[in-house]
C-alpha positions as CSV (number, residue, x, y, z in Angstrom):
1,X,135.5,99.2,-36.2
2,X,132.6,98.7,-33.5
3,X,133.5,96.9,-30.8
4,X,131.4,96.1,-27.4
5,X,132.8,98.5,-24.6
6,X,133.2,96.7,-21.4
7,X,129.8,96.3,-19.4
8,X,129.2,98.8,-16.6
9,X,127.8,98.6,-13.4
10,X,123.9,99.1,-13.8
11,X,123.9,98.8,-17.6
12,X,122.7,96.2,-19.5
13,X,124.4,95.0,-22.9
14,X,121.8,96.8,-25.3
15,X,123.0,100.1,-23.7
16,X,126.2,99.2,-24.3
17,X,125.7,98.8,-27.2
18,X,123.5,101.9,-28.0
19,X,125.8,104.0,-26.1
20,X,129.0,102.9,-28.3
21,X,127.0,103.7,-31.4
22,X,125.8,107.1,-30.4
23,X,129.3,107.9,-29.6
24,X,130.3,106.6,-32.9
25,X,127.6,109.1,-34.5
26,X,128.5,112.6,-32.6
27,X,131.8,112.1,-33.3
28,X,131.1,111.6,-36.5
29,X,132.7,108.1,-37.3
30,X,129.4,107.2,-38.7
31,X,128.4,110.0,-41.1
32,X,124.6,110.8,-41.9
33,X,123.6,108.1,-44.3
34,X,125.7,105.4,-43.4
35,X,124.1,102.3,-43.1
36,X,124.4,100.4,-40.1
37,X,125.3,96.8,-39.9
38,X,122.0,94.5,-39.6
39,X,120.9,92.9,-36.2
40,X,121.6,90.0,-36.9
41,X,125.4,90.8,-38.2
42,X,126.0,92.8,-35.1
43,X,124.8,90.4,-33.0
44,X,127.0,87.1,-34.2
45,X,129.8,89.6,-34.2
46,X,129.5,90.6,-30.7
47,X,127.8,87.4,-29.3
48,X,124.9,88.8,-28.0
49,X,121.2,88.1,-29.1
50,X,119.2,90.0,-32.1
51,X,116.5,91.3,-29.1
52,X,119.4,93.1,-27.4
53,X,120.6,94.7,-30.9
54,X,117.5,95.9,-31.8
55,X,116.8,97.2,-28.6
56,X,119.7,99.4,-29.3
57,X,118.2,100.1,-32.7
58,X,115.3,100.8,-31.3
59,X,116.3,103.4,-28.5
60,X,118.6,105.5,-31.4
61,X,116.0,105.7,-33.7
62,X,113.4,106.6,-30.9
63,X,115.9,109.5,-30.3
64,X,116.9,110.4,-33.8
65,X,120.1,108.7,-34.3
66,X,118.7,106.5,-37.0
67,X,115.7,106.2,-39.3
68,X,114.2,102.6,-40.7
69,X,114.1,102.7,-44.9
70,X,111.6,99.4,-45.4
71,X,113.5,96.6,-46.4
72,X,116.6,97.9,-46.3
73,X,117.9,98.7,-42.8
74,X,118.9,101.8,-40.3
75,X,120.2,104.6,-41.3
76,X,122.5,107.1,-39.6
77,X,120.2,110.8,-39.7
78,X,121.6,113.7,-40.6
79,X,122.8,116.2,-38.2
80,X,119.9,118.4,-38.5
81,X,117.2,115.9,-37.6
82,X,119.7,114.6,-35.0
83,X,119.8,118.3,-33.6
84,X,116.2,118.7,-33.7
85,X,114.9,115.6,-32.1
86,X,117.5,114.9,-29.7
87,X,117.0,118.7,-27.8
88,X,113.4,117.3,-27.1
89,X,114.0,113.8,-25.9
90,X,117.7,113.5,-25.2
91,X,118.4,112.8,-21.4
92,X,121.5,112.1,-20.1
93,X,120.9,111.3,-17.0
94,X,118.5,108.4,-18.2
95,X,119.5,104.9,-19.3
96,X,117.8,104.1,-22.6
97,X,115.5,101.3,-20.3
98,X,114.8,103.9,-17.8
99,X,113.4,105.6,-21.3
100,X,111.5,102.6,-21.9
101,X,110.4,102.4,-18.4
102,X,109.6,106.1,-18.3
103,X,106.8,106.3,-21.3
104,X,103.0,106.1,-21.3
105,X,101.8,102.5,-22.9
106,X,100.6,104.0,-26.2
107,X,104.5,106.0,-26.3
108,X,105.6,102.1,-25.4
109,X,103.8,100.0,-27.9
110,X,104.0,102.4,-31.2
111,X,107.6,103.9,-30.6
112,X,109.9,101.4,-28.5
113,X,108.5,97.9,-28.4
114,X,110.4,94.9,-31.4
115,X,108.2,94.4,-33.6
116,X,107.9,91.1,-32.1
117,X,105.8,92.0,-29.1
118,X,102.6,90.0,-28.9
119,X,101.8,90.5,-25.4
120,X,103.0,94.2,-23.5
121,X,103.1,93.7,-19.4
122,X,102.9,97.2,-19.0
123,X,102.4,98.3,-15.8
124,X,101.0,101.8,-16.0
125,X,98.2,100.0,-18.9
126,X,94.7,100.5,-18.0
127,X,91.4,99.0,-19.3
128,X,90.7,102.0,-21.8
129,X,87.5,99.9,-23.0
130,X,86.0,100.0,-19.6
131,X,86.1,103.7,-19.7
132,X,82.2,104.8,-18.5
133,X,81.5,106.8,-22.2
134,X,77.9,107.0,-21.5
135,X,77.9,108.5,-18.1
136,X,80.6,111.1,-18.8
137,X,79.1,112.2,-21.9
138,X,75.4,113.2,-20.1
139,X,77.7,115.3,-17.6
140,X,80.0,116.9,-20.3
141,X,76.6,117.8,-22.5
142,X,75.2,118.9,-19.2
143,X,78.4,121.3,-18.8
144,X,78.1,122.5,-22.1
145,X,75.1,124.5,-21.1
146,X,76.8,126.1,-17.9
147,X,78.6,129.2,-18.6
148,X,81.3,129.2,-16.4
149,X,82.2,126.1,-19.9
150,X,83.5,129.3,-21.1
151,X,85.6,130.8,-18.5
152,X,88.8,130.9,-17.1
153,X,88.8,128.9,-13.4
154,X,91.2,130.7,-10.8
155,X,94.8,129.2,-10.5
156,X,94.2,126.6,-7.9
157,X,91.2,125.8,-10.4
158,X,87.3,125.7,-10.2
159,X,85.9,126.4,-6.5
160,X,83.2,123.9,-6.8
161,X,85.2,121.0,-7.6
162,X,87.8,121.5,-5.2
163,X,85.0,121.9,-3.0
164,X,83.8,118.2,-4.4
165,X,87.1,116.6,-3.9
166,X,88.1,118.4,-0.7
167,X,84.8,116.1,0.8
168,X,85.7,113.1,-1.6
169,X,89.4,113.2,-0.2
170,X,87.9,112.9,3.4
171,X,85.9,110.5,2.8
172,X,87.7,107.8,0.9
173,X,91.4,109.1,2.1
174,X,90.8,110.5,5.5
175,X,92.5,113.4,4.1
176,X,91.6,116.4,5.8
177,X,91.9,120.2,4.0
178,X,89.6,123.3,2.7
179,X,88.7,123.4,-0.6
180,X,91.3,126.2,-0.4
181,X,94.4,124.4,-0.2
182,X,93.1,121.7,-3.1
183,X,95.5,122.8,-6.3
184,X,94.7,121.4,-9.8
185,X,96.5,120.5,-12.1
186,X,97.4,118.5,-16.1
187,X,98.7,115.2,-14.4
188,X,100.9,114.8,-11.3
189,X,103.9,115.8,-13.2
190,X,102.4,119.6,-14.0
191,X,101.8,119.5,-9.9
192,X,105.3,118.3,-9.0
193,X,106.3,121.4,-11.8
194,X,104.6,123.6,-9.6
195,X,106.2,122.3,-6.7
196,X,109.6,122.5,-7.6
197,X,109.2,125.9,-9.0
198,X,107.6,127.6,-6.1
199,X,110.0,126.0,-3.7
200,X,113.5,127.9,-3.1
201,X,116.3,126.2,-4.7
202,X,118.3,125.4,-1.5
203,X,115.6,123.0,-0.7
204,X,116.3,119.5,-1.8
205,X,114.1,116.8,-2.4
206,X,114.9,113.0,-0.8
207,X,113.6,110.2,-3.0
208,X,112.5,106.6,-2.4
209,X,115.2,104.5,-4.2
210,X,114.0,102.9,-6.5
211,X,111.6,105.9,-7.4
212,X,108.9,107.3,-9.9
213,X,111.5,108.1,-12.6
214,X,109.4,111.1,-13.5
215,X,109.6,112.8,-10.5
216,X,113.1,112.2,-10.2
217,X,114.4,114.1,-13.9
218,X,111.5,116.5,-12.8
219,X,112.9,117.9,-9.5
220,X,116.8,117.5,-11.0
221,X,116.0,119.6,-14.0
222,X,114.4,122.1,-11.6
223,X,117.6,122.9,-10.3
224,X,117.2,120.8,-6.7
225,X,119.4,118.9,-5.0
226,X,118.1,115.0,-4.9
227,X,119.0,112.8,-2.4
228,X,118.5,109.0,-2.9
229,X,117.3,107.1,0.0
230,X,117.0,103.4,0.5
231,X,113.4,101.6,0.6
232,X,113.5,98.4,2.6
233,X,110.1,95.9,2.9
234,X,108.5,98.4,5.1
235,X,109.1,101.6,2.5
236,X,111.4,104.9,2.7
237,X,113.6,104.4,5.7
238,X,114.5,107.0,7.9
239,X,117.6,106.6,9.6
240,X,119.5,108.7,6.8
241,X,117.2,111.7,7.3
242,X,118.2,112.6,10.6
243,X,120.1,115.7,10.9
244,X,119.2,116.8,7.2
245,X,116.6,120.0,6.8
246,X,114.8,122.3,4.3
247,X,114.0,118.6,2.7
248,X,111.3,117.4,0.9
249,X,110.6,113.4,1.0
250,X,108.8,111.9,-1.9
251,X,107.5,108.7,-0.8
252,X,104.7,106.3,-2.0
253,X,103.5,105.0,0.6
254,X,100.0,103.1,-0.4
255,X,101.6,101.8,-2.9
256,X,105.4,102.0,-3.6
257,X,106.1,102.5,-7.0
258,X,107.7,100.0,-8.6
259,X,108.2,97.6,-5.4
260,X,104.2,97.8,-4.7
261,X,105.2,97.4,-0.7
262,X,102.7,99.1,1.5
263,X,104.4,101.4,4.4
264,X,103.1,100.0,7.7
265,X,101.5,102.8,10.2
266,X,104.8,102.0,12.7
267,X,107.2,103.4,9.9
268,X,104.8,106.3,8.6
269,X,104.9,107.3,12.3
270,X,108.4,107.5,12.3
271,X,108.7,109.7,9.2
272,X,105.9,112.3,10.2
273,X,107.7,112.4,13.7
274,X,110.8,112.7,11.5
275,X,109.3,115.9,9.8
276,X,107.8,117.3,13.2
277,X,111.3,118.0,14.8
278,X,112.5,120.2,11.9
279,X,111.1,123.4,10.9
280,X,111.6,122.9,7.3
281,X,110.7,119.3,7.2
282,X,107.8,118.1,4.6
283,X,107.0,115.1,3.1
284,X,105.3,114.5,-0.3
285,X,102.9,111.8,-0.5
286,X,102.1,110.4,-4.1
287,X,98.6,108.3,-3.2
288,X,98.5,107.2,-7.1
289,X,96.4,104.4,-7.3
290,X,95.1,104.0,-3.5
291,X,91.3,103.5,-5.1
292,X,92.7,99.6,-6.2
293,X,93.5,97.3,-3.3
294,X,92.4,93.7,-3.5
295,X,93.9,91.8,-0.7
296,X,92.4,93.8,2.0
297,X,91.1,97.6,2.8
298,X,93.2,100.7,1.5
299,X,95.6,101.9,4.0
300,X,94.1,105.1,5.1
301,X,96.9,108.4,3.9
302,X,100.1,109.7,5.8
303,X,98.2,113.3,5.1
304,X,95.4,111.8,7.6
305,X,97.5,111.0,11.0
306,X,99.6,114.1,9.9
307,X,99.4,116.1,13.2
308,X,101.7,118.9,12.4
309,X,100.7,119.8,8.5
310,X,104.0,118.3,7.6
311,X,102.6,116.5,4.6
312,X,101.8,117.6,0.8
313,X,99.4,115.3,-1.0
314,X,99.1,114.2,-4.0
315,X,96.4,111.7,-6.5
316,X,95.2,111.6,-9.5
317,X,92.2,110.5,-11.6
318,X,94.4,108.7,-14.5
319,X,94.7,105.3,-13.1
320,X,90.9,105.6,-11.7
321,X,89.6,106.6,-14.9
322,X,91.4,107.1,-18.1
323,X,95.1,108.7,-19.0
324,X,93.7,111.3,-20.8
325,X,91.7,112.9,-18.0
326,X,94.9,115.1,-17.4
327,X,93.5,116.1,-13.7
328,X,95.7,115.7,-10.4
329,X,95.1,117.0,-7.3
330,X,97.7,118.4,-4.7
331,X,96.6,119.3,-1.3
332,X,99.0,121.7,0.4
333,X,99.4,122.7,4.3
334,X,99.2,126.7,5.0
335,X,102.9,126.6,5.3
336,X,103.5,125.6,1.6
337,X,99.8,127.6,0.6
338,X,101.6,130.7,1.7
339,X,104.0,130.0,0.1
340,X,102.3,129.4,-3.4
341,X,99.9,132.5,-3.0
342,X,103.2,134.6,-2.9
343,X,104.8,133.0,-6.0
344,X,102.2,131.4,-8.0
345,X,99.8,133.8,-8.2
346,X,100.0,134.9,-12.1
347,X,99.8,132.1,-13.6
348,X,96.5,130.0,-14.6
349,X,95.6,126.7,-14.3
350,X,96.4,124.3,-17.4
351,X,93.0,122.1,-17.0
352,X,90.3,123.4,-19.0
353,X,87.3,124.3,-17.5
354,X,85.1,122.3,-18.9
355,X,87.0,119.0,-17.9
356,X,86.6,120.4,-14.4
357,X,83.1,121.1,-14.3
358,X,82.5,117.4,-16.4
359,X,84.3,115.8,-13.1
360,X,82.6,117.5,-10.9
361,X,79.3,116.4,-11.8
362,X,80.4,112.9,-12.6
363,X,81.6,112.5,-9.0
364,X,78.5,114.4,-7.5
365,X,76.0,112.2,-9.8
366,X,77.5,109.1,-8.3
367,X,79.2,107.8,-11.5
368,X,82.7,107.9,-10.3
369,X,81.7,105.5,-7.2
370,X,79.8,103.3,-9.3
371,X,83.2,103.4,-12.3
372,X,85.5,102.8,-9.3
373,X,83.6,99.5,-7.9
374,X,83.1,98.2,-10.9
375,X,87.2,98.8,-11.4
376,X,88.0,97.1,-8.7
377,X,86.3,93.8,-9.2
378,X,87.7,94.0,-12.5
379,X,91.4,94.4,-11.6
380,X,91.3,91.9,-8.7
381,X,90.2,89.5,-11.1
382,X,92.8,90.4,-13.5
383,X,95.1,89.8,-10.4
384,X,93.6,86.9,-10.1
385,X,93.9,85.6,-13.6
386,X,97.7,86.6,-13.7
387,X,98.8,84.5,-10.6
388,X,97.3,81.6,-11.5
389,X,98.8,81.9,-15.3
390,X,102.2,81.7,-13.0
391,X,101.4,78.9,-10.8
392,X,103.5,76.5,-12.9
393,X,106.4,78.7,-11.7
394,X,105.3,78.7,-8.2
395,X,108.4,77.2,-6.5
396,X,110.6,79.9,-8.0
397,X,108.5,83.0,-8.3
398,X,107.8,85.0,-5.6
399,X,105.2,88.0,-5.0
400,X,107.2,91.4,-4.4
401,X,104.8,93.6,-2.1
402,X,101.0,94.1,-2.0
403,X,97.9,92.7,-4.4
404,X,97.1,96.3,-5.4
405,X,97.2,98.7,-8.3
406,X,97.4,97.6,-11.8
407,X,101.0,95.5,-11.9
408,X,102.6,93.0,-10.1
409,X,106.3,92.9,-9.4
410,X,108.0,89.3,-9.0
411,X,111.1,88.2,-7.3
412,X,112.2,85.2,-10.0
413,X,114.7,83.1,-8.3
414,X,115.3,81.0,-11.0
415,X,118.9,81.4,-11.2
416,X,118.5,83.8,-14.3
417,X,120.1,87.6,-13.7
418,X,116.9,90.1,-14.7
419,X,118.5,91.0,-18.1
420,X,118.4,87.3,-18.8
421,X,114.6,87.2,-17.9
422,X,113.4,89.8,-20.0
423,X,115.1,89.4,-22.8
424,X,113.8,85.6,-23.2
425,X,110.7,86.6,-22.5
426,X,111.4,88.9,-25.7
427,X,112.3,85.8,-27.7
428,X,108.9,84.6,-26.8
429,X,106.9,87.9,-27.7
430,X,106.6,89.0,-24.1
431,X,107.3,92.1,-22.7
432,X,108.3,92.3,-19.1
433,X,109.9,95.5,-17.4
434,X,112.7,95.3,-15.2
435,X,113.1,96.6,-11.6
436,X,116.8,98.2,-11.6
437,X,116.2,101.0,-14.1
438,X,114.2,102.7,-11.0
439,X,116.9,102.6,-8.5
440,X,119.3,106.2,-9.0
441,X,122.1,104.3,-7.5
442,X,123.1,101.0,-6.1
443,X,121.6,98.8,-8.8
444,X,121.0,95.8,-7.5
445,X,121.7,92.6,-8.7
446,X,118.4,91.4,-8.4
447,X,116.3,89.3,-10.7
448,X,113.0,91.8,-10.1
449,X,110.5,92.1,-13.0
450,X,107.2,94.3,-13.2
451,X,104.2,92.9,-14.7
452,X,101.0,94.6,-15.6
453,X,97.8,93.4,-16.2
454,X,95.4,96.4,-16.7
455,X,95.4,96.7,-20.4
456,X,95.4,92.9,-21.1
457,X,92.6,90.9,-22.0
458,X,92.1,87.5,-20.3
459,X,93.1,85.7,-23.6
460,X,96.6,87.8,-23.7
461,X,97.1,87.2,-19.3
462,X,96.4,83.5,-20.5
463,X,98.8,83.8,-23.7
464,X,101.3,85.2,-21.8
465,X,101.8,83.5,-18.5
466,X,102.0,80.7,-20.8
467,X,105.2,81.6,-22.7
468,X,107.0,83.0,-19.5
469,X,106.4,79.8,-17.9
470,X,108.0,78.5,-21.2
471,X,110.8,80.8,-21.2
472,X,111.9,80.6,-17.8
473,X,110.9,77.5,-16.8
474,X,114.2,75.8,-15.1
């Protein structure tokens, strides 16, 4: 008999629910082929909506727990394919949302989303159609020509683009390095991989809570000790570091991600003084998406007023260009260099040659400038477009943070708890992501919501401001 376990602290009914089920699978109370009861059965039998079932649904057979047979239901899997799938994707220390949370927008629309879902608020969605085609093919058939296409680059990756974006850094960033201590790598997470590997284990890594989820199953898997630490309007605060050494602290301090609060220069002077009076003190500093600010200039980086080479830094061209450009950049300070030239030495560097030498000449022909101006106009008026789409909820919506990147995140104070926002906003074919899957501990009992607007088309901002003002109109 299935019956709805008592709601825990953090956890939202669905993952109730899809917790008591997977239990009910291991343990083998459900057998492989058993058919489950329908979402609309198991949701008048436990009182809950048909969105929070099949979000359950959804989450086991993401996982392997179930399979869909067309017009007949879910399936329990057998053990096998449960085997199989769940040693790739299983993650205990995840909730299924932070899952959801956690996943690219493609991973998000084809594998997790009801099939109800007209309009998807991702927030890590970019305009994909905007992407400069014509400019990056002339460099990449350019490239073709050059030998080096060909070659293996050097660990840290090609010379002559680090050399690019050691200049580009300075200029746009203020971030001052050699093209020696620029490091390459497939996306910030194969950086942070390289990071936590050539760091000794006894080092642990401080957070911002709520945090980059990624970063945060990263650096625990890697065998490091993570310490949560609270973010107030004014980003990471520092009070709890005192007295703790051979610490890293991840922050985001453009931008932080998910709040979008920007750290003032009062507080990033307190956490680089923080890191100057230890000897093993450094702070990592993810500038994501600095390039999109549309309220005012970008704040210039913690790396640039960094006196004592205290801070590691870290961007990437996926926001700024397109997802699939799998290039980040880490800049590290001797300290750390030595460090990686001791330990990292063997190995190679896992972007391919030719995708370095194709960004280098876009950025020296000009075309990145030119993609990244033309970005910003377009996202600010995206902004735009979204905030006015949610004037009719003016008096109980508030702005969370800065006008900057490619999502939004909204204080609702509407009396309605956050579960309650996004899953009517589900019963309107909206998608909205939720704030407390971020924090590690001491969820909040906040009414937060994250909405993106990079992948939408006007029509879809339009569409779907229209049915959240509809569905939590009060």
């Amino acid at each position: 008999m299935f019956c709805l376990p008592e709601k825990k602290a953090g956890k939202f009914l669905y993952a109730a629910i899809y917790e008591e089920l997977k239990k009910q699978i291991e343990s083998g109370a459900f057998p492989a082929g058993t058919k489950l009861p329908s979402q609309r059965t198991l949701g008048t039998k436990l009182g809950v909506s048909v969105n929070t079932v099949r979000t359950a649904y959804t989450q086991l057979e993401l996982e392997g727990f179930v399979e869909v047979r067309p017009k007949s239901g879910f399936y329990v899997c057998n053990m096998e394919s449960l085997q199989k799938i769940g040693s790739q994707r299983g993650n205990p220390m995840l909730t299924p949302l932070e899952k959801q949370c956690d996943q690219n927008p493609e991973e998000a629309k084809n594998n997790f989303v009801p099939a109800n879902v007209a309009i998807d608020f991702a927030p890590a969605a970019i305009a994909k159609e905007k992407f400069p085609s014509t400019q990056w093919y002339r460099c990449l058939r350019s490239c073709l020509e050059d030998p080096r296409a060909l070659e293996r680059t050097p660990p840290q990756g090609d010379l002559g683009l680090r050399q690019i974006l050691a200049d580009y850094l300075y200029t746009e960033r203020g971030v001052e390095c050699t093209p020696q201590q620029v490091i390459l790598g497939a996306g910030t997470d194969s950086l942070l991989e390289i990071l936590s590997y050539i760091l000794p284990n006894q080092w642990a890594l401080a957070m911002e809570n709520p945090v980059y989820t990624k970063a945060y199953r990263l650096f625990s898997r890697m065998g490091h000790r993570v310490v949560p630490i609270q973010v107030d309007k004014q980003g990471v605060m520092t009070e709890p570091l005192e007295g703790l050494d051979q610490l890293l602290v991840y922050t985001t301090p453009s931008h932080q991600y998910p709040l979008g609060t920007s750290m003032p220069v009062g507080r990033r002077i307190q956490l680089l003084n923080w890191a100057g009076r230890g000897k093993f003190r450094f702070i990592v500093e993810d500038d994501y998406d600095s390039e999109f600010r549309y309220d005012a200039k970008p704040v210039p980086s913690l790396q640039s007023i960094d006196q004592n080479e205290r801070v590691i830094y870290l961007t990437s061209f996926s926001r700024s260009v397109a997802p699939a450009l799998r290039l980040s950049v880490m800049v590290l300070p001797d300290s750390i260099l030595k460090i990686y030239h001791e330990t990292y030495k063997d190995f190679v560097c896992r972007v391919s040659t030719l995708e370095q030498l194709t960004l280098g000449e876009f950025i020296r022909r000009g075309f990145f400038e030119s993609h990244l101006n033309r970005m910003r106009t377009y996202y600010k008026n995206k902004c735009k477009r979204l905030l006015q789409g949610l004037k009719p909820l003016r008096d109980t919506v508030d702005l969370v943070g800065e006008l900057a990147g490619q999502h939004l995140t909204l204080q609702v104070r509407n009396g309605m708890t956050e579960e309650q926002l996004w899953s009517s906003a589900l019963d309107v074919g909206v998608r909205v992501y939720p704030v407390s899957p971020f924090f590690m501990t001491d969820f909040p009992e906040s009414s937060m919501v994250l909405l993106g607007f990079g992948g939408l088309k006007d029509e879809e901002i339009d569409e779907g401001t229209k049915r959240l003002v509809m569905a939590w109109h009060k």
